[in-house]
Structure formats: structure tokens, C-alpha cells
C-alpha positions in Angstrom: 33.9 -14.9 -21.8 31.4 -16.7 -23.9 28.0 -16.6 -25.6 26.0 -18.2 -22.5 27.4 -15.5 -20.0 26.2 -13.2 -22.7 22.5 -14.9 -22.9 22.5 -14.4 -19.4 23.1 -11.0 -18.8 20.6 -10.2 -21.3 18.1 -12.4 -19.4 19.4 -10.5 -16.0 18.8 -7.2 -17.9 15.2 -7.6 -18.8 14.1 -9.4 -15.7 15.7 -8.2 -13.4 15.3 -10.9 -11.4 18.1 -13.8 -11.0 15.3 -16.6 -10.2 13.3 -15.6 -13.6 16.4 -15.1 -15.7 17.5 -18.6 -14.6 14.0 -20.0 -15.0 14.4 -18.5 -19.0 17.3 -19.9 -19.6 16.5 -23.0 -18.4 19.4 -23.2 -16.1 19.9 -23.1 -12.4 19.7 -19.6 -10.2 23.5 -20.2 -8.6 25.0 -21.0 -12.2 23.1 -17.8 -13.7 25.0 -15.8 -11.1 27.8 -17.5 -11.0 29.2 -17.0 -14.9 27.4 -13.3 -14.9 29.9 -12.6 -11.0 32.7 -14.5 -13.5 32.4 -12.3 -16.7 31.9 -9.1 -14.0 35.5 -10.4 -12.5 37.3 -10.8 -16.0 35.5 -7.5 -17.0 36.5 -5.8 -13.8 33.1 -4.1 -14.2 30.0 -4.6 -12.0 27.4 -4.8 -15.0 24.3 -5.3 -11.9 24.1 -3.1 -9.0 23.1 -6.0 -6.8 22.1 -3.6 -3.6 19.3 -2.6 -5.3 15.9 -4.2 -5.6 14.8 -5.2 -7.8 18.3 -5.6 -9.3 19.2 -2.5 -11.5 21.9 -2.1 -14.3 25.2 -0.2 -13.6 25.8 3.1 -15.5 29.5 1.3 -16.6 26.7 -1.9 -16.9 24.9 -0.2 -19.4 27.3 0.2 -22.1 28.4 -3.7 -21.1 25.1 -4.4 -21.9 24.3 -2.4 -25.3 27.4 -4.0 -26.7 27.1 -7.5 -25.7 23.3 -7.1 -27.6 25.2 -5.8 -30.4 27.5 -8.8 -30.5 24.7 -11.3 -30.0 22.9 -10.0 -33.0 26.2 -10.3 -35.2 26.0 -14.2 -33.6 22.7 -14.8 -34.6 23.0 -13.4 -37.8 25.9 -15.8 -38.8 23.7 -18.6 -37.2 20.9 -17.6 -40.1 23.4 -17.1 -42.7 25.1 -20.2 -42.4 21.2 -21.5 -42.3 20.2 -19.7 -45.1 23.7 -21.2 -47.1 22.5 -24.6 -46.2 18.8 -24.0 -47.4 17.2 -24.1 -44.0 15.1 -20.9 -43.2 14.1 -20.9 -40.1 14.1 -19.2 -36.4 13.5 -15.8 -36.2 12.4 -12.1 -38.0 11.4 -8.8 -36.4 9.6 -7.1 -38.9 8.4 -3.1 -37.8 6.0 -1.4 -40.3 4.4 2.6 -39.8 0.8 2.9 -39.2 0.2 4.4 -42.5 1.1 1.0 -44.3 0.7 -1.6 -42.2 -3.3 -2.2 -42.0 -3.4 -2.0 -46.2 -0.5 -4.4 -47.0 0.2 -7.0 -43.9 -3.6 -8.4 -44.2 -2.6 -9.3 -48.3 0.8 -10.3 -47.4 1.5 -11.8 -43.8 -0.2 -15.2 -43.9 0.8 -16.5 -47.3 4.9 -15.2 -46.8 4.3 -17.2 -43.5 2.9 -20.5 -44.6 5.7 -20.4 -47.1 8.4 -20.6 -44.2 6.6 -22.8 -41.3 9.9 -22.8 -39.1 10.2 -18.9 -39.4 8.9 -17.4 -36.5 7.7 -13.5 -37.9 7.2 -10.8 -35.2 5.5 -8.1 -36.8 4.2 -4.5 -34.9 3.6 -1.3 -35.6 6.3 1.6 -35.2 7.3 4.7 -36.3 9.4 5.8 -38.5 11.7 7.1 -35.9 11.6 4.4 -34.1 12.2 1.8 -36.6 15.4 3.5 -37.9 16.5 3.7 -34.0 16.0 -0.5 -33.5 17.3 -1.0 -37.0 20.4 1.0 -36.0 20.8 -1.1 -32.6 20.1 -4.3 -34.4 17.0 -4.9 -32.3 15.2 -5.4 -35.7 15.5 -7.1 -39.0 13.6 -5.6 -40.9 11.2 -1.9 -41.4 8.7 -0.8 -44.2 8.1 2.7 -44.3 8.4 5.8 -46.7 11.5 6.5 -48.1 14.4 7.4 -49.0 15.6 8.2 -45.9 19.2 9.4 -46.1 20.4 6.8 -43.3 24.0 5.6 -43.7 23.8 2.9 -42.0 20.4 1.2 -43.9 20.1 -0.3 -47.0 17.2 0.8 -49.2 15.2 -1.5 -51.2 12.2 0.1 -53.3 8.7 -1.9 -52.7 6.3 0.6 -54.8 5.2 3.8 -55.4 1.7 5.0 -53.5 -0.4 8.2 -55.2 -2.4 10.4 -52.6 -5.4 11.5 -53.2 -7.8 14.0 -52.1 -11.0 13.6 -49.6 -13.5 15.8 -49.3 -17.7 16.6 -48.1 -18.4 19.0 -50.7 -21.4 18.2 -52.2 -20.3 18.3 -55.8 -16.5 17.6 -55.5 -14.2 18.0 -58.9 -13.0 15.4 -60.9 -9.6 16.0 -60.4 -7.4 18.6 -58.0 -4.1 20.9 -58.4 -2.2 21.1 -55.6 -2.4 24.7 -55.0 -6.0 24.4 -55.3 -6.4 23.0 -51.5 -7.8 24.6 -48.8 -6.3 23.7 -45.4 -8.6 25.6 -43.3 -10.4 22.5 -43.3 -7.9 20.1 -43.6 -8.1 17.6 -41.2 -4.9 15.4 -40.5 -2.5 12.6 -38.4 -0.8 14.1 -35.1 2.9 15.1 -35.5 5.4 12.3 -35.6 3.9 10.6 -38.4 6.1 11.0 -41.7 2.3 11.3 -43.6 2.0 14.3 -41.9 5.0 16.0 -43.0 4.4 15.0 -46.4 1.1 16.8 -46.4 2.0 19.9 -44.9 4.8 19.6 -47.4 2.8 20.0 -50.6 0.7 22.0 -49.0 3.2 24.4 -48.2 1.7 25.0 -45.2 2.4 25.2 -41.8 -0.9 24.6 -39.3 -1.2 26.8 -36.5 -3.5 24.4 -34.8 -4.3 21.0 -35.9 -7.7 19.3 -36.7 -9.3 22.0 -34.9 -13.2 21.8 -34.4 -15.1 24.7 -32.4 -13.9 24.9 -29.3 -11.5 21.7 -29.6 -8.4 20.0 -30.9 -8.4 16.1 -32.4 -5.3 14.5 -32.5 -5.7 11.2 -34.9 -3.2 8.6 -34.2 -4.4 6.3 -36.9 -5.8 7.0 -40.5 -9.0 5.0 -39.2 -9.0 7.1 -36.2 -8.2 10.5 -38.5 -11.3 8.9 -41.4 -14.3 8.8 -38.1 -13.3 12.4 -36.9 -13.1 13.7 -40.8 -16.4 12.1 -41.9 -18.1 13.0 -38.5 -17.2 17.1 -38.5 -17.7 17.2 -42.6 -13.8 18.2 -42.9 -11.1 17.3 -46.0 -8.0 15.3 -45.6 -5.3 14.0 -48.1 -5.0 9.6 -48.1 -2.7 7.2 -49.5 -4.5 5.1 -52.3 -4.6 1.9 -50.4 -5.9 3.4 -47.3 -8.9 5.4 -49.7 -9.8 2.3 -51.6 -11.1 0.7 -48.5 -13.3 3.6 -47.5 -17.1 2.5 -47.7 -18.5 2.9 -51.6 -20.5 6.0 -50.4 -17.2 7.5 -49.0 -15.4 6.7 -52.3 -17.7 8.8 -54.5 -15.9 11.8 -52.5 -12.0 11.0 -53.3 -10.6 13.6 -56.0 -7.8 12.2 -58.3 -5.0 15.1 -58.2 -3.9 16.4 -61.5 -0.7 16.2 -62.7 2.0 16.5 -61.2 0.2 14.0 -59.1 1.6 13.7 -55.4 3.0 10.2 -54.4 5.2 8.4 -51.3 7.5 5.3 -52.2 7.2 2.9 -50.0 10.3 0.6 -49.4 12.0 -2.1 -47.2 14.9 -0.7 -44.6 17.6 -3.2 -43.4 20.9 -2.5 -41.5 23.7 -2.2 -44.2 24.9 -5.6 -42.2 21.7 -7.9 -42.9 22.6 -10.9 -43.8 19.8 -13.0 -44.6 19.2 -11.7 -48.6 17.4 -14.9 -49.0 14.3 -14.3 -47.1 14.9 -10.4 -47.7 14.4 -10.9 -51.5 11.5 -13.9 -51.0 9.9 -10.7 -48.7 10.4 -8.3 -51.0 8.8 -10.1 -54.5 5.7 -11.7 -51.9 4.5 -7.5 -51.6 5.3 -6.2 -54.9 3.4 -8.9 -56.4 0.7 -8.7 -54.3 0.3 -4.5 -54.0 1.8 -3.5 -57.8 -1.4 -4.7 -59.4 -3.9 -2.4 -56.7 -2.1 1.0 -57.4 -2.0 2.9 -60.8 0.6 3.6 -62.5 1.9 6.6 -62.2 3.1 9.1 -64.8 6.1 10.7 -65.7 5.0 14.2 -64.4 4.5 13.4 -60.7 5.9 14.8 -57.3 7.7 12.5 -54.9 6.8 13.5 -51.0 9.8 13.1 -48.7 9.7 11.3 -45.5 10.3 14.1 -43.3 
């Protein structure tokens, strides 16, 4: 067995189609199936169920399949180390950042990391939490920002910064500054469940909510903190925002974000690799490009302050 047969049962796997796996791996459709029917024969496993159509993946195939990815990813990470050793940075990085961080740090920081590394292709989405620490996990990703710590034995933590909340609210004469147990979540309006933000809230509030952003007759679930700012600011409810995300609320807006008093409620926000990354080159370049770009944006928090876990 080698690499290629590997490349091409990969292809086979997410086309499921021999003329479109051959076409992407810029080889003929007879010598695609031939070396995948030769690693099946020296496997004595049938990976592809070829009866079907379109082609399908074995049960037996699809533990073949999860550990060939897993051994291709251990290949292309000593391809990048031994780039990275020679001073060459270059082909490829999945990056995965939550909702609640991506829109208010990858505008400040995306292009100029990038036009530092013209050869290093960055593919950068959205995900959860969850689902960042699954793809991390399966070494389908380099590299996630989201709240920690997270507890994961298999990631490495690195800490980015630390993020205060703060307060929103439509009362007409809102207080300087807010206690914690001072908040009223009958009107508290916030993200649908399976965002860590979320948890956090309902964790210094204390609370569990019965029914979520409820309005009259009707339920809102926000699946953004855009989406979650429009519903808020259109029914005259409260909700609880990460600094970054309050600071680009409209001027008007900002005249209603309370400070909370001390101890003053905050999320660290950090950089997640598997505990087998090997590229700490571009890992640390990534790391230094945000701090220095977010640290000087947030205040500095005090001594007397309340870390919010990811739950």
C-alpha cells in the first residue's frame, strides 16, 4: 500500500464517483480503480460497495477510510514540518472560529496574517464549539478559536486574551455600572442553545430559562449576535455581549451598555490545536498577529473578576 492508493480512496469517498475521483486526481479512470481493487485485495476488505449507485462506502470501508484520513494527515503534517524546518511556509491551514468571535477579530486579523504568507493557502469558517473540538479530534482541522479552557486531552491550549461582558439594556435611564445579581432575566433576550455564550450567561445568571427569547405569543431563536442585536433592539428587551461585539453597536446603541461591577464577568478566548500539531511556526506567527491586534481594544481587567466557563 501506498500514499496514492490512499489519495484515491479519499477522492472515491467524497465523490463517489470513479470518473470525478479520477478527473481530481488527475489520473486515468482504469488506474483509479485499479490501485483502490489492489489495496481492497491486500486489505482483504471491500472499502466500496460497488453494486450500489452511486457508489457507497462499506460498513468494514468506513473504518478503512477514517484511518487512512488519519494517516494522511500525520503525512501532510511531516510534509509542513519538514517545510517549516527548511523556512518555507506554505500549502495549507484550516482554521474554524465560533460565531461569537469570528465577525470582531478575523476582519482585524485575516488579511494582514495572509499577505505575510502568500504561498499559505488559509481556509477559514465558522463552527461551533462542538464541532471544532470533533474536526480537531479527527485531524480534519488545524486550527480552532473559541472560549476556553476546555478540559480536552487531546488539544493543546494556547491563551489569546481575555474578553469582559457587559450589559445591554432599553431602560430609559440605565446605571452606570451592574452587579450580577442585579439582572432581570425576564427580559433577557439571548443566542439559541449550542452556543457556549449561551451557557456562560445562564451560568452567571444562575438561571435556567423556561422558554427562550420569548415575545407575546412567540419564540426567537438568534443564531448570530447580529441576528440576537435586531430582535433585542426591535422588542425593547436586555441581553449580556462580549466587548468586541458591543463596541460595534451604533453610537446611539452604545449609550445603553452598563459596565458590570466587580467581580466583573469575562470569557478567555484562546487558540485549540491537536496535542500533535506540528507546524509551531505559523502557530506562534498566528498567535502574536491577534494578540497584538485585539490586546490594545479590550480593558484590562482587574484582579476581582469572574471567569465564565465554556459549557
Amino acid at each position: 500500500m501506498n500514499i496514492q492508493q490512499f489519495q484515491y480512496i479519499i477522492a472515491l469517498a467524497e465523490t463517489k464517483h470513479f470518473e470525478r475521483a479520477a478527473e481530481s486526481c488527475h489520473i486515468t479512470q482504469s488506474t483509479l480503480s485499479t490501485m483502490i481493487s489492489r489495496l481492497e485485495d491486500e486489505l482483504g476488505i471491500q472499502v466500496f460497495d460497488r453494486k450500489k449507485k452511486p457508489i457507497e462506502i462499506s460498513i468494514e470501508g468506513e473504518a478503512i477510510l477514517e484511518q487512512i484520513k488519519k494517516i494522511k494527515k500525520e503525512i501532510d503534517s511531516l510534509s509542513a514540518l519538514t517545510q517549516e524546518i527548511k523556512g518555507e511556509i506554505k500549502g495549507t491551514l484550516n482554521i474554524a472560529v465560533i460565531p461569537t468571535i469570528a465577525p470582531y477579530i478575523l476582519p482585524l486579523v485575516l488579511r494582514s496574517f495572509s499577505q505575510k504568507f502568500p504561498k499559505l493557502e488559509l481556509i477559514v469558517r465558522e463552527q461551533t464549539t462542538e464541532e471544532i473540538v470533533r474536526l480537531i479530534k479527527s485531524r480534519q482541522l488545524d486550527i480552532g478559536i473559541l472560549s476556553t479552557p476546555l478540559y480536552e486531552k487531546e488539544l493543546v491550549e494556547h491563551p489569546l486574551y481575555n474578553e469582559p461582558f457587559v450589559f445591554f439594556t432599553q431602560k430609559t435611564h440605565p446605571p452606570k455600572t451592574i452587579e450580577t445579581n442585579q439582572l432581570e432575566t425576564n427580559n433577557l433576550c439571548l443566542l439559541e442553545e449550542g452556543h457556549c455564550m449561551r451557557a456562560q450567561v445562564l451560568e452567571l445568571c444562575n438561571v435556567q430559562l423556561k422558554k427562550k427569547n420569548k415575545v407575546g405569543n412567540f419564540n426567537y431563536s438568534a443564531s448570530s449576535i447580529d441576528s440576537l442585536m435586531k430582535f433585542v433592539l426591535a422588542n425593547k428587551m436586555d441581553t449580556l455581549l462580549p466587548y468586541l461585539a458591543a463596541m460595534e453597536l451604533p453610537k446611539e446603541a452604545q449609550k445603553n451598555i452598563v459596565q458590570f461591577a466587580e467581580p466583573m464577568p469575562y470569557r478567555s478566548v484562546g487558540i485549540v490545536v491537536h496535542k500533535h500539531f506540528v507546524r509551531k511556526k505559523i502557530l506562534s506567527m498566528l498567535i502574536k498577529e491577534i494578540q497584538e491586534k485585539i490586546a490594545p481594544l479590550i480593558p484590562q481587567l482587574g484582579s476581582n473578576k469572574k471567569q465564565l466557563q465554556p459549557v
